[in-house]
C-alpha positions in Angstrom: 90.3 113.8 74.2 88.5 113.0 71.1 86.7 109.7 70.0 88.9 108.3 67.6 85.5 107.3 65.4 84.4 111.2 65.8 87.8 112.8 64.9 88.6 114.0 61.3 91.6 114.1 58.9 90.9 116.5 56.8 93.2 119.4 56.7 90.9 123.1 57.5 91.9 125.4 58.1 91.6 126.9 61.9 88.3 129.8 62.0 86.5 127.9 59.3 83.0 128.3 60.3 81.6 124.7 60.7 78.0 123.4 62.1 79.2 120.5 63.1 83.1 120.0 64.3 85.2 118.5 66.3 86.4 119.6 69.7 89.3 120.4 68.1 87.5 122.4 65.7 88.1 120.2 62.5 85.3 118.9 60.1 83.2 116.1 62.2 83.2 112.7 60.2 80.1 112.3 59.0 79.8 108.8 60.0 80.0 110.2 63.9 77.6 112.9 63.2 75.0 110.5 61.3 75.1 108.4 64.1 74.5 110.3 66.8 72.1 112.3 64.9 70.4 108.8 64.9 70.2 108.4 68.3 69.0 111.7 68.8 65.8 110.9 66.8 65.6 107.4 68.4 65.6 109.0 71.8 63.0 111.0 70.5 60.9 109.0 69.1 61.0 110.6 66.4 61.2 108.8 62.7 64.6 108.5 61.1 65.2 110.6 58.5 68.6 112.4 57.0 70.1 115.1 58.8 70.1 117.1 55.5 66.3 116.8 55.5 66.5 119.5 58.0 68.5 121.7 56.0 65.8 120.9 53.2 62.7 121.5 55.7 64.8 124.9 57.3 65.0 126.6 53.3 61.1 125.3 52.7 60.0 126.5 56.1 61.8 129.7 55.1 59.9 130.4 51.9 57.0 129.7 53.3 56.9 132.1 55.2 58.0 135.0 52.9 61.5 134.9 53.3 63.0 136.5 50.2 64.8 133.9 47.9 67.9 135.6 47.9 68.0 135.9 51.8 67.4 131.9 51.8 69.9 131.2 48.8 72.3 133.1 50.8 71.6 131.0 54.2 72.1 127.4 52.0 75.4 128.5 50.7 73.7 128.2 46.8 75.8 129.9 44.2 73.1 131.7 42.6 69.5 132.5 43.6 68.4 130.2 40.2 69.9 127.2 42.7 68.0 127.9 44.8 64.7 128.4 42.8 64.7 126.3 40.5 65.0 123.4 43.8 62.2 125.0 45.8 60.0 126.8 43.4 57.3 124.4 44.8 56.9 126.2 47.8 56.3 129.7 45.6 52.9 129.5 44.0 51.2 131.4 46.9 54.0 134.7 45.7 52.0 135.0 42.7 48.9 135.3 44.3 50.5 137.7 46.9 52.2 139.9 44.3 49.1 140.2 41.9 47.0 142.0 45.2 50.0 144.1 46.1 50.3 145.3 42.4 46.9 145.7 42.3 46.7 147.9 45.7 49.7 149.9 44.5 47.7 150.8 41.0 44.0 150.9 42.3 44.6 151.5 46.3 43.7 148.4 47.8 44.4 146.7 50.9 48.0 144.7 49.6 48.8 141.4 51.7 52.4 141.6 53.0 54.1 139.0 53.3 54.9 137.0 56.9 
């Protein structure tokens, strides 16, 4: 049986595809889930910070590492890739860098640096 504090009345419908849900398989009240995501981090030791921090660290992570913009736009559920841009662009200046040596290998034959 569910914990009455965890259980949600929202009306989804059933094969909705949720991160976080109940046993039953309905939206987890956010309440429950910031509370145990709490505890998590307390057992942990670890400091407390948002669960949606993690979502923001996941997409910046992601970019990073050369993960195409429209892959990770895609992954965040953002309506357009400009979303998703215009709220990380911070994490692109290295592309420039990366894209002027690969143009320049393409024209002059150069070693190009891929992308991790």
């Amino acid at each position: 049986m569910e914990h009455p504090f965890c259980s949600s009345n929202n009306p989804f419908p059933e094969g909705i595809d949720l991160v976080f849900k109940t046993v039953s398989g309905h939206p987890m009240n956010t309440d429950c889930l910031a509370k145990h995501f709490r505890s998590i981090l307390e057992v942990a030791r670890l400091p407390r910070i948002r669960l949606y921090d993690l979502r923001h660290t996941a997409a910046t992570l992601a970019l990073a590492a050369g993960v195409s913009p429209k892959v990770v736009s895609e992954q965040l559920g953002h309506a357009s890739t400009a979303s998703t841009l215009d709220t990380y662009a911070h994490v692109l200046p290295h592309m420039q860098d990366e894209a002027a040596t690969n143009v320049e290998a393409l024209l002059f034959g150069k070693e190009s640096v891929v992308a991790n």
